[in-house]
C-alpha positions as CSV (number, residue, x, y, z in Angstrom):
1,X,-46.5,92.1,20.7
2,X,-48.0,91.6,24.0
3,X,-50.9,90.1,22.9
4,X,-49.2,88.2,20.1
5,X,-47.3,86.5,23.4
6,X,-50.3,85.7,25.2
7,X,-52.2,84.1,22.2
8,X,-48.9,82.1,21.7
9,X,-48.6,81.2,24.9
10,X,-52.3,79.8,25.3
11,X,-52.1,77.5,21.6
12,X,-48.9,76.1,23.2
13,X,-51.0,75.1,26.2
14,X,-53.4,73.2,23.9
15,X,-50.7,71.6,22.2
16,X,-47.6,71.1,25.2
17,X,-46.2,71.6,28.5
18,X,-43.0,73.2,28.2
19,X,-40.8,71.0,30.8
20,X,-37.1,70.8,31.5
21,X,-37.5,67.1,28.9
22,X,-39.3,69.2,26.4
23,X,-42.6,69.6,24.9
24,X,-45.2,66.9,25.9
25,X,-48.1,66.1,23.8
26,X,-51.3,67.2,26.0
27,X,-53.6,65.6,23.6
28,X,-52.6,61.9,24.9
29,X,-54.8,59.8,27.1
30,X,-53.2,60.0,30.4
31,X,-54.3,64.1,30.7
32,X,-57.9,63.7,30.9
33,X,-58.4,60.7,33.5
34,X,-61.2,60.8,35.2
35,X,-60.6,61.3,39.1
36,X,-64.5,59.3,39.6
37,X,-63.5,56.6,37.5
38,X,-59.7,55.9,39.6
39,X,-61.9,56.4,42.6
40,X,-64.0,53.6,42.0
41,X,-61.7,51.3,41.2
42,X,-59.7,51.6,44.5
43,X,-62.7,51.9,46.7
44,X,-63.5,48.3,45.0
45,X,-59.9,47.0,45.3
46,X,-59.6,48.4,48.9
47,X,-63.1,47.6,50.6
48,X,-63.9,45.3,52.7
49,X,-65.7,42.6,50.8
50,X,-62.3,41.7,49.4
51,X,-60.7,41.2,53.1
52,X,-57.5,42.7,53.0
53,X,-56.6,40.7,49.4
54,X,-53.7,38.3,51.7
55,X,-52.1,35.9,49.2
56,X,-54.1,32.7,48.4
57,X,-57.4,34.1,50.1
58,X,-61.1,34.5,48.0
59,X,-60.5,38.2,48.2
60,X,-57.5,38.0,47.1
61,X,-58.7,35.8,43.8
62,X,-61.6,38.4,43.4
63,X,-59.1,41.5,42.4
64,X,-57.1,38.9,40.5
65,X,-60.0,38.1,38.6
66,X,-60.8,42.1,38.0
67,X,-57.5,42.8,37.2
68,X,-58.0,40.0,34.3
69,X,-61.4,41.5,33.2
70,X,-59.9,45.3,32.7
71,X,-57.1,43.9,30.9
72,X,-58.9,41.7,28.6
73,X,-61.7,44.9,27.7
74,X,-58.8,47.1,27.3
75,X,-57.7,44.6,24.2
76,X,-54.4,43.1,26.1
77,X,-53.5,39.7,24.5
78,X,-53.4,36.8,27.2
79,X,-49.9,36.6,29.4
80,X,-49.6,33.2,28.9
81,X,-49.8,32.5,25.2
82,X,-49.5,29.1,25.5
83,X,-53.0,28.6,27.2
84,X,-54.4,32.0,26.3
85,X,-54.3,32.9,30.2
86,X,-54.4,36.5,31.7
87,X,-52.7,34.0,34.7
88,X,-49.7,32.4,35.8
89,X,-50.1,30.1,38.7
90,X,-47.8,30.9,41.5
91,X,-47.0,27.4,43.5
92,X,-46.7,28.4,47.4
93,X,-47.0,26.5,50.4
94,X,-48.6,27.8,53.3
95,X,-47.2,26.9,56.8
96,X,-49.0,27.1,60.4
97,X,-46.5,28.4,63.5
98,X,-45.4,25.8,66.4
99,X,-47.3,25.6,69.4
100,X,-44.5,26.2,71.2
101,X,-40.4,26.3,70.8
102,X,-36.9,27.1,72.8
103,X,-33.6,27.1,72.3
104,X,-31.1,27.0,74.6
105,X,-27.8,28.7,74.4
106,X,-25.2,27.9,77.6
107,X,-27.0,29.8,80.5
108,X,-29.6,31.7,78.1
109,X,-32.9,30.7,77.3
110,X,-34.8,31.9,74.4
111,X,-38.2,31.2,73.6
112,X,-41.2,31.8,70.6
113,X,-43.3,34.8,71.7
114,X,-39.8,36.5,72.8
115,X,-36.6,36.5,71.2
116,X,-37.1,33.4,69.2
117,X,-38.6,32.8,65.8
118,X,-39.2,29.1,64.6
119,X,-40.3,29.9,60.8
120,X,-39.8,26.1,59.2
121,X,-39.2,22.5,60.5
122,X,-41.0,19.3,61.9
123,X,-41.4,19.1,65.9
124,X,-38.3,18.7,67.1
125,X,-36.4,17.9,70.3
126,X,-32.7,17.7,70.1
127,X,-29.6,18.4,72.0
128,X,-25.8,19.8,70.9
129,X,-23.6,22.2,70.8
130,X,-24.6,25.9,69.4
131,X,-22.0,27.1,67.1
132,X,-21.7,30.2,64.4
133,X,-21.9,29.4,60.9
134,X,-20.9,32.7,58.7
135,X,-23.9,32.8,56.8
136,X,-24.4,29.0,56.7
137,X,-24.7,28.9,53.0
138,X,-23.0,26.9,50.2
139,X,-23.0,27.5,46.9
140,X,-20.9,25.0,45.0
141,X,-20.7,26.4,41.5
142,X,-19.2,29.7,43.0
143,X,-16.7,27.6,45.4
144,X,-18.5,28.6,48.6
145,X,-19.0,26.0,51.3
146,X,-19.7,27.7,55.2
147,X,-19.4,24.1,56.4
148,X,-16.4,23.1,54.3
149,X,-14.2,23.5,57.4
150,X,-16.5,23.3,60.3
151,X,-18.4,20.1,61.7
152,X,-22.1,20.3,62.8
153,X,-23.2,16.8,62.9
154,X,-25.9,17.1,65.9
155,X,-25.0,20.9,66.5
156,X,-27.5,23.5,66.5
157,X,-26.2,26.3,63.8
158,X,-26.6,30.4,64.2
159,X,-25.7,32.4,61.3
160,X,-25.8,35.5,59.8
161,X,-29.0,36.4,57.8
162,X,-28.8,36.6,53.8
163,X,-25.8,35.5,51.9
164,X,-22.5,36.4,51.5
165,X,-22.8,38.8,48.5
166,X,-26.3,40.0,49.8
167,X,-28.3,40.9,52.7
168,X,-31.3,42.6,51.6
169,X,-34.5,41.6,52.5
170,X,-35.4,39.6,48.8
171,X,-31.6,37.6,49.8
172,X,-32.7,37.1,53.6
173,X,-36.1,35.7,52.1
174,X,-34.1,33.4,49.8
175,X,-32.4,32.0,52.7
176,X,-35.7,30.8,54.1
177,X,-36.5,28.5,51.6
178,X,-32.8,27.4,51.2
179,X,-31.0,27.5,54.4
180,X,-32.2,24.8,56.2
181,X,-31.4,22.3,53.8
182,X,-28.4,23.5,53.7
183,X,-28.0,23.1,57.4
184,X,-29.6,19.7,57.4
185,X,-26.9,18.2,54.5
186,X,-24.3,19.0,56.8
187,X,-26.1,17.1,59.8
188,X,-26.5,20.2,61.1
189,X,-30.1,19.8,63.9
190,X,-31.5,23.1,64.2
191,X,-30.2,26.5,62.3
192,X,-31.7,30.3,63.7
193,X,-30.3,33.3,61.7
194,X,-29.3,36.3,63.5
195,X,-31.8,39.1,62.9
196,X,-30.7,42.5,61.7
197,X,-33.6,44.0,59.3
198,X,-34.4,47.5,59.8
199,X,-37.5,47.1,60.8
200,X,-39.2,46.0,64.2
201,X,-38.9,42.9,65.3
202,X,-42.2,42.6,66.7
203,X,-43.7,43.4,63.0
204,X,-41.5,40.9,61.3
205,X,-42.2,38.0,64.3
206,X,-45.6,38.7,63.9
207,X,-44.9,38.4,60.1
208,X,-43.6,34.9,59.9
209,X,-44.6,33.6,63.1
210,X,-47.9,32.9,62.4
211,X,-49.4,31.6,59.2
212,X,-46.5,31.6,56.9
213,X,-46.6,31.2,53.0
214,X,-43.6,30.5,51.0
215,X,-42.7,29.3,47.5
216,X,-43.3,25.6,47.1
217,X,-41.3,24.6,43.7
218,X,-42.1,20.8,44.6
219,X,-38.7,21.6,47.4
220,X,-40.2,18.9,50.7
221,X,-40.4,20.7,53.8
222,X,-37.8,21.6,56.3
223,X,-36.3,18.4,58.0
224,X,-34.8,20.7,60.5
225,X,-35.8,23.4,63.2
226,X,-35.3,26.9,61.2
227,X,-35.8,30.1,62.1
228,X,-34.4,33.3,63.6
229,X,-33.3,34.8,66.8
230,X,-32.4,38.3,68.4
231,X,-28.8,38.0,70.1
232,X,-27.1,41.1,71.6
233,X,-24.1,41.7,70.2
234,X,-21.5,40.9,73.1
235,X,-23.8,37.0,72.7
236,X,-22.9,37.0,69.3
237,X,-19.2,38.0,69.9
238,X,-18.6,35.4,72.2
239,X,-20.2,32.9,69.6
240,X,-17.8,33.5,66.8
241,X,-15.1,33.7,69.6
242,X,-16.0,29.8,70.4
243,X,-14.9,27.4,68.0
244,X,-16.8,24.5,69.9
245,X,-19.7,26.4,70.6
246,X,-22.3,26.4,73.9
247,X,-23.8,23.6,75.2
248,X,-28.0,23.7,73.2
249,X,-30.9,22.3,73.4
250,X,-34.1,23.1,71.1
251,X,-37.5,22.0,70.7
252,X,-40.5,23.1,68.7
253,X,-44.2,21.4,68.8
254,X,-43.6,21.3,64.8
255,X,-45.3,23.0,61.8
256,X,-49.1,22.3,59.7
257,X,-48.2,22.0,56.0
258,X,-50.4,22.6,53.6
259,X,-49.7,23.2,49.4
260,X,-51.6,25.9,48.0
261,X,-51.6,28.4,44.9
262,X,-51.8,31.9,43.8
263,X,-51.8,33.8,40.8
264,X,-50.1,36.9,38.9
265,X,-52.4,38.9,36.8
266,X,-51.1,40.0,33.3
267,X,-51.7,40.8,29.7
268,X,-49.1,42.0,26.8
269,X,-49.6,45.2,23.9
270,X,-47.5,45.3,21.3
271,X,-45.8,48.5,20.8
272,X,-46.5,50.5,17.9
273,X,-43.0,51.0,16.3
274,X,-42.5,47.7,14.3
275,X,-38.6,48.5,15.1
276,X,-38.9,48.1,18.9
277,X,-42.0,46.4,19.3
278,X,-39.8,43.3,20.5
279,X,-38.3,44.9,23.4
280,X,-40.8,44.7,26.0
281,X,-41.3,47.7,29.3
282,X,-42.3,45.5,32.3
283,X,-45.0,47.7,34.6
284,X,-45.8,45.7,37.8
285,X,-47.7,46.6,41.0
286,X,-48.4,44.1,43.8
287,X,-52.1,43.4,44.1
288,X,-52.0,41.4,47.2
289,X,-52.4,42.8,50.8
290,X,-51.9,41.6,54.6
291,X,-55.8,39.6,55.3
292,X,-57.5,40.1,58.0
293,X,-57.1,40.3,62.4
294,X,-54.0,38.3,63.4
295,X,-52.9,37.4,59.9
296,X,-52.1,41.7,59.4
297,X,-49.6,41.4,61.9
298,X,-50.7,45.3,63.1
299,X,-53.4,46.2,65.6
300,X,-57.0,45.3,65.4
301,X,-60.5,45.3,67.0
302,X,-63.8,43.9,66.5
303,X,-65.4,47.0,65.0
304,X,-62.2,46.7,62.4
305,X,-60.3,43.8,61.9
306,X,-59.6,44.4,57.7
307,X,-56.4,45.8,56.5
308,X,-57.7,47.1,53.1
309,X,-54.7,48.2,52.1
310,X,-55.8,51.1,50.0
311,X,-52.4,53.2,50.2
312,X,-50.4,49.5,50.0
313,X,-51.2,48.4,47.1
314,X,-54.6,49.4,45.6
315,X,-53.3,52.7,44.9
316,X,-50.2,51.3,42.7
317,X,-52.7,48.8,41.3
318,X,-55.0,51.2,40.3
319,X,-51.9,53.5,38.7
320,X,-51.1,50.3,36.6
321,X,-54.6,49.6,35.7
322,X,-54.7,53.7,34.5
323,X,-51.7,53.3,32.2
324,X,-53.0,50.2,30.8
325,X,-56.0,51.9,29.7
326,X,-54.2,54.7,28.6
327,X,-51.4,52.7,26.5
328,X,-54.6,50.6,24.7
329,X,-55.9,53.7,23.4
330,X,-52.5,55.4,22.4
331,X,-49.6,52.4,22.5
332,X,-46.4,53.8,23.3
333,X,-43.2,52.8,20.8
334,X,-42.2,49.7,22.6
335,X,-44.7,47.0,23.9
336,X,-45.6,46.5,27.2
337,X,-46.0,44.0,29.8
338,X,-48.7,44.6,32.3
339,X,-47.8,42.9,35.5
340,X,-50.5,42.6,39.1
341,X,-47.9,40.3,40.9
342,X,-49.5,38.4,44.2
343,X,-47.7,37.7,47.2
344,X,-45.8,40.7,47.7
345,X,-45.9,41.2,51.5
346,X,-45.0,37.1,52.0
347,X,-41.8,37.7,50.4
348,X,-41.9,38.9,46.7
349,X,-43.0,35.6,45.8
350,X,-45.1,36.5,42.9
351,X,-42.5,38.6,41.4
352,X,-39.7,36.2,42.0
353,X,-41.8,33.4,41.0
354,X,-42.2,35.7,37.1
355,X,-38.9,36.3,37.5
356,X,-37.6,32.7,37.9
357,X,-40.4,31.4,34.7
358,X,-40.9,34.6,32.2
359,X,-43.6,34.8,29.9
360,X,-41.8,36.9,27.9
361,X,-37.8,36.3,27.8
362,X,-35.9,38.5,30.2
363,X,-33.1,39.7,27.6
364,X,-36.1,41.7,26.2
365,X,-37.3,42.9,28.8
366,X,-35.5,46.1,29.0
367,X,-36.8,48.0,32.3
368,X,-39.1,47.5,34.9
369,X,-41.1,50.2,36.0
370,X,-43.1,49.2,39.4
371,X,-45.1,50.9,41.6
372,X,-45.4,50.2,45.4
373,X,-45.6,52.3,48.2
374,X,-46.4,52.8,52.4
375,X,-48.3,56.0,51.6
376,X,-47.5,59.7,51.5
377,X,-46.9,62.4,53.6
378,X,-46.4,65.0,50.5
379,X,-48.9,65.5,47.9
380,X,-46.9,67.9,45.8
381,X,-44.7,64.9,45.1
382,X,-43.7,62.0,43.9
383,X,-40.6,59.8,45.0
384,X,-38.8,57.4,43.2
385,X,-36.6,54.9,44.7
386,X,-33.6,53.7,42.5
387,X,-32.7,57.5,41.0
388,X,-30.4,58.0,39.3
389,X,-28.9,54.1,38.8
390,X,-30.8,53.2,35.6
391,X,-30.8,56.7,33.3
392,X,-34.1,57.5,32.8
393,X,-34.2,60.3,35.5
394,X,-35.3,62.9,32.5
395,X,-38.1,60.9,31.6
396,X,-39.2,60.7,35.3
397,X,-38.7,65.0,35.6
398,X,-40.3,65.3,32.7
399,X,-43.5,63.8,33.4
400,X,-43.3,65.3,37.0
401,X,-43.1,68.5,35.5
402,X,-46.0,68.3,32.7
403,X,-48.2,68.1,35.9
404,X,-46.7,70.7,38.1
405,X,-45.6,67.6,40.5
406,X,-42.0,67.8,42.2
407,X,-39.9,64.5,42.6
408,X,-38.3,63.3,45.9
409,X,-35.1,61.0,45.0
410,X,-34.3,57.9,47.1
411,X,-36.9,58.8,50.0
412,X,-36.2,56.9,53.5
413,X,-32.3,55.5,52.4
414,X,-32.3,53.9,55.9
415,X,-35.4,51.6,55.4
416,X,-33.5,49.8,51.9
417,X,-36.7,50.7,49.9
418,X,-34.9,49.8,47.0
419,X,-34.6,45.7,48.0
420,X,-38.0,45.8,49.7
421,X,-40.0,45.9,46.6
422,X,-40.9,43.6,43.8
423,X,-38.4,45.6,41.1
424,X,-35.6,43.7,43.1
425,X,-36.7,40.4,41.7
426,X,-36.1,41.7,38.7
427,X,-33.0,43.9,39.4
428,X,-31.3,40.8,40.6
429,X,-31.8,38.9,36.8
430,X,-30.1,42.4,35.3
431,X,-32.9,44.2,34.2
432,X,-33.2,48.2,34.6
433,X,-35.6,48.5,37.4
434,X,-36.8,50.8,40.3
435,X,-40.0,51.6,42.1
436,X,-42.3,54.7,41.8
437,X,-44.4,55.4,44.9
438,X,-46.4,58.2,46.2
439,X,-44.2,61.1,47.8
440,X,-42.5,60.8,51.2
441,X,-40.1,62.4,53.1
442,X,-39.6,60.3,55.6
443,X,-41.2,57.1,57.7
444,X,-43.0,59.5,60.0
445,X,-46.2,59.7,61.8
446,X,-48.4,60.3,58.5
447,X,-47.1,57.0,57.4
448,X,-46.8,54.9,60.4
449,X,-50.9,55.8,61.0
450,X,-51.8,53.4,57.2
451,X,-48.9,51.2,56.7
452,X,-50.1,48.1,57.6
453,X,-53.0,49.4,59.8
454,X,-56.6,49.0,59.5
455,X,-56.7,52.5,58.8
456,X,-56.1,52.3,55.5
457,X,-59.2,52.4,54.3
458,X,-60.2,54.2,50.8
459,X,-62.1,57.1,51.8
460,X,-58.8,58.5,53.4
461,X,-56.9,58.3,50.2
462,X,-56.8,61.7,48.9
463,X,-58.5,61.4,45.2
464,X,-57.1,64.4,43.2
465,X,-54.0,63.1,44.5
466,X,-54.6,59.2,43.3
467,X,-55.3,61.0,39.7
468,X,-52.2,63.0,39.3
469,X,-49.9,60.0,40.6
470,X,-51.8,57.7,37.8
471,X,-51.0,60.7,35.2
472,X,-47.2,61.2,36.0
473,X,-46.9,57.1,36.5
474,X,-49.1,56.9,33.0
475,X,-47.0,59.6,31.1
476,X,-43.5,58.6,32.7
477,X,-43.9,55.2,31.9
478,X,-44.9,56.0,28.0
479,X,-41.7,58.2,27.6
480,X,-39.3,55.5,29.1
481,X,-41.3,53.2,26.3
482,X,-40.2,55.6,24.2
483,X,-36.5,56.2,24.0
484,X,-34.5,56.0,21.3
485,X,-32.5,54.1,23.6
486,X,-32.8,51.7,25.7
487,X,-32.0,51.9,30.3
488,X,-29.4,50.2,31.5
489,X,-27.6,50.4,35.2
490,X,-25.2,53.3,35.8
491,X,-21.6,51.5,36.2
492,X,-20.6,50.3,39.1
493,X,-24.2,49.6,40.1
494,X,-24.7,46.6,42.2
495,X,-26.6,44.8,39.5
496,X,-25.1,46.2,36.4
497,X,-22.7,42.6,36.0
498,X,-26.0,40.8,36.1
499,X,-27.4,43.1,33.4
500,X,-24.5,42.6,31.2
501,X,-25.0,39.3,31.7
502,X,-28.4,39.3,30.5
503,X,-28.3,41.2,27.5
504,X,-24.5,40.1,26.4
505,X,-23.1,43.8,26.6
């Protein structure tokens, strides 16, 4: 009987993994990748003749243009039908920072370099009160008007950052390219929004305060000074305790506008159950990366002045390139959409930008399964950031498992992972979404050496570790493909109205 077990035992390990999902079919693509071949394709992605991929660059056009070769040798049909493209063309607008600005508030001074972000505008040189705004938006369809009741003809206008029903970073982003018109329409000279991300305020000055690239959807630029400022909370207090506001001046040297373009990378297989081949799985990694010295908005030197961003976002790229492979020999049930989206670190634009002009129509779309990450600081892992809101948590411990890998839920709930990511453009249309990255415990001192750093070069990236991430991303990906049914937001989720919304449920 013993050995009756043990020759079981080894003919169910050519067959399965036993796994708390069930049995898993070992004999599918995903369990023989080839650690040399993942290798190579992030030290290419990641090295330095691609300068740190930043949005627009050559580089960055070089891994779009790879992405587009691997997907057209796998067998992928063209993204966009239409023109039998592996592109879409993402219209942005790339804005140099002021030479100079300030903005005075009663006594206080603030000015660019310090507490003071100018992010939009012309050159500017006006004088009025300073008076609090709510969030300074207006949204007429939905009956909301911050200025309804409050005059700002020649004032200078401080708000709160985001909107009313949102403050993530993807809604505080949105306000960028919106806010200042809004301002403007209600005469309105200058508008600064408070600043209350949780992240540094250096980083995200650094960010926008330099070269600046935004969605350009033919919208003119900024006729107003725009931008954001760090106020201590008894200043802010005694703003919205002031219906008249402080005596202001601002001026800002103005902004070099230029229209440019970049481009999302993609290609569609058709599932291979003729039942469910019209409901499409969305897998999306950003390709894009920070560029190079100032433009990385982290320290540099002259012996290194690249940010390859292997960690952020080679390693995800690569993951989706692996399953895309994988899926062409062996298709999963439902078809798929591959997705390398471009201007991730400038504000989601790519994926907002797919978001806002599908290729495919969103009510089929029925999840999107991204993968993003800041690195890892446990290898034993992976974490998934949105468990347990769209039901397909199984599917995700079931793949863990079939590679003796252990999943960390919701890593870092301080840092709002969740709306940092390009699954939120897609979250906030209704579709099932979440982000699976490399495991982390925690924003500690493993991560903070790569994010964003020159440091983050390939040859650090721990390669048995890339494969196995590819493997449970690969296999996890194929089972949510898969189900007999399809995701869909837990209730009472934020975005599960816009989901029923989508799919008429």
């Amino acid at each position: 009987m013993k050995y009756c077990l043990i020759f079981l035992s080894l003919f169910a390990g050519t067959l399965g993994a036993q796994t708390a999902g069930g049995t898993v079919d070992r004999s599918l693509p995903e369990f023989t990748f080839d650690r040399l071949d993942l290798a190579g394709e992030l030290f290419f992605l990641s090295s330095d003749y691609l300068q740190g991929r930043r949005t627009g660059s050559a580089g960055n056009e070089v891994a779009a243009e790879y992405i587009a070769a691997q997907l057209r040798a796998f067998g992928y049909a063209p993204l966009d039908a239409a023109d039998s493209s592996y592109f879409q063309t993402v219209p942005l607008r790339q804005v140099g920072s002021p030479e100079s600005a300030e903005l005075t508030i009663g006594s206080d001074t603030y000015r660019s370099g310090g507490d003071l972000l100018v992010a939009r505008g012309p050159e500017a040189t006006a004088s009025g009160p300073v008076v609090f705004a709510n969030f300074g938006w207006v949204d007429a369809e939905n009956g909301r008007d911050d200025y309804a009741d409050l005059d700002v003809k020649g004032k200078i206008v401080i708000t709160r950052p985001g909107t009313p029903d949102d403050q993530s970073q993807q809604a505080v982003f949105r306000g960028i390219s919106r806010k200042a018109e809004m301002a403007a329409a209600a005469g309105a000279v200058a508008i600064f929004e408070l600043y209350t991300l949780p992240f540094p305020w250096q980083r995200f000055r650094s960010y926008l305060g330099g070269e600046r690239i935004s969605m350009n959807e033919d919208s003119a630029p900024a006729t107003i000074p725009y931008g954001f400022i760090r106020l201590e909370d008894d200043k802010v207090a005694a703003l919205r305790g002031a219906p008249e506001g402080f005596p202001g001046k601002v001026t800002s040297s103005g902004m070099r506008i230029t229209d440019m373009a970049s481009r999302n990378v993609g290609g569609i297989l058709r599932g291979s159950n003729p039942d469910l081949a019209d409901e499409y799985l969305l897998m999306t990694a950003h390709f894009d990366h920070v560029g190079v010295g100032k433009q990385g908005g982290g320290y540099y030197s002259a012996e290194d002045s690249i940010f390859n961003g292997a960690r952020d976002n080679a390693f995800g790229t690569v993951s989706l390139l692996a399953a895309a492979r994988a899926f062409a020999e062996a298709p999963p049930e439902r078809s798929v959409i591959i997705l390398a989206v471009t201007g991730e670190e400038l504000g989601l634009l790519g994926s907002q930008y797919y978001s806002e002009h599908p290729l495919v129509p969103l009510d089929q779309t029925v999840f999107n399964f991204n993968t993003d990450g800041a690195g890892y600081n446990d290898t034993s892992a992976i974490s998934l950031i949105g468990m347990g809101r769209t039901g397909i948590d199984e599917q995700i411990e079931t793949a863990a498992a079939a590679f003796a890998t252990n999943v960390i839920s919701n890593p870092a709930p301080e840092q709002g992972l969740f709306d940092r990511s390009d699954n939120v453009s897609f979250a906030a249309k209704g579709i099932p979404a979440l982000t699976f990255s490399p495991g982390m415990t925690g924003f500690d001192d493993a991560i903070a050496k790569y994010y964003h750093q020159v440091t983050d070069n390939p040859e650090t990236v721990d390669l048995d570790y890339l494969k196995r991430y590819c493997q449970v991303f690969t296999l996890a990906a194929r089972l949510i493909a898969n189900r007999p049914t399809v995701p869909f937001w837990k209730e009472g989720d934020k975005y599960e109205t816009a989901g029923r919304a989508l799919y008429g449920k």
